[in-house]
N, C-alpha and C positions, 0 to 999 in steps of 0.2 A: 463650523469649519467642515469641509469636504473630507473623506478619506480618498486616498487613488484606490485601486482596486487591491494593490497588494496588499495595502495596509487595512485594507475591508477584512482580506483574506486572514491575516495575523490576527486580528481582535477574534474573528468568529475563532483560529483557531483553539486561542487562549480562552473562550468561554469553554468551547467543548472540552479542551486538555483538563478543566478545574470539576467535569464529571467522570471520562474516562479516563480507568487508569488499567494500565496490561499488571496482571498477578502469574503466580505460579500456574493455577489452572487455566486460567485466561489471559494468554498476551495479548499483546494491542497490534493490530497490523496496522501499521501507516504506511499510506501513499505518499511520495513526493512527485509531483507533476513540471519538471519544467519545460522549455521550447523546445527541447531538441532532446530530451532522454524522461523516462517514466523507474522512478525508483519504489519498492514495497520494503518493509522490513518488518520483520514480525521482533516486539521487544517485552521484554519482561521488566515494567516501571520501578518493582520492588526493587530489582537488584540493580538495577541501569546496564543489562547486558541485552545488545541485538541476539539475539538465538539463531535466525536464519534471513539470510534478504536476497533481492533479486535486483536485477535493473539488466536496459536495454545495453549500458555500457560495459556488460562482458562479451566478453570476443566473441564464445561458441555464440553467442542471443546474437549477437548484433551482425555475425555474418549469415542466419538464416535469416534474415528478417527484409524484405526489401526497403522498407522506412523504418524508423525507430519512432518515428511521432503520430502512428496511425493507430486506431481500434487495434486494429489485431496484435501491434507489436505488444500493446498494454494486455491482451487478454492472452498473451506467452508467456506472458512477466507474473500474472495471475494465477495461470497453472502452476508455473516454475514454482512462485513461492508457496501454491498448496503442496504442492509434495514435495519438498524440502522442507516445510513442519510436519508433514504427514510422517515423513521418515524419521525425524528429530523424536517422535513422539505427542504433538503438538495439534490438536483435533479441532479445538473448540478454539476461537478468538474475538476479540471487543475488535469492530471498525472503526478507523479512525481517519477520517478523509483529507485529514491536516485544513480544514475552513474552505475544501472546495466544492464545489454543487454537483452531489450524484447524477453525473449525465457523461458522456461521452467516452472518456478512456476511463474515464475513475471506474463508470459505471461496468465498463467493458471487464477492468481488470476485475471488480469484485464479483459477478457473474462469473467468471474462468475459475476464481477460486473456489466459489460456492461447487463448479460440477466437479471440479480436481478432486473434491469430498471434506473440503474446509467448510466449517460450520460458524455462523455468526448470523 
């Protein structure tokens, strides 16, 4: 039997979720990608608290931005949420691309975080 693609996307994520897991020293940053907004959230697995997160759908983001579905809106969203753990205290993090293929906005965001000074 075929998978669609979403459900491609769901199994790959459940394999990866069953090695990384975000700790006190190391949260988990996850991507959500959908058609119309780019969500990050840096989470701590142990305690099941998000620490800090970003997306295109806050107001300040979403009125500088002229798309919310383009490279660059995702590689704002990438800064944004490196220095909001930078600030939180938050240096090092496990990536977590939720089962999607490093390339385009994922790629975009995780590059932005990496210069913001997030380590992964």
């Amino acid at each position: 039997m075929k998978f669609s693609r979403s459900d491609a996307r769901r199994k790959r994520h459940a394999r990866v979720r069953r090695k990384v897991k975000g700790t006190v020293q190391r949260p988990r940053l996850v991507i959500f990608r959908s058609l119309h907004h780019i969500y990050a959230s840096v989470i701590n697995d142990n305690l099941g608290h998000t620490l800090v997160s970003a997306s295109t759908r806050e107001a300040e983001i979403a009125e500088s931005l002229k798309s919310r579905t383009n490279i660059e809106a995702a590689a704002k969203i990438g800064a944004l949420v490196a220095a909001r753990a930078i600030a939180s205290g938050i240096g090092t993090v496990v990536f977590d691309t939720s089962g999607l293929q490093y390339h385009g906005r994922v790629q975009a965001l995780a590059d932005a975080a990496r210069e913001a000074g997030l380590e992964f």
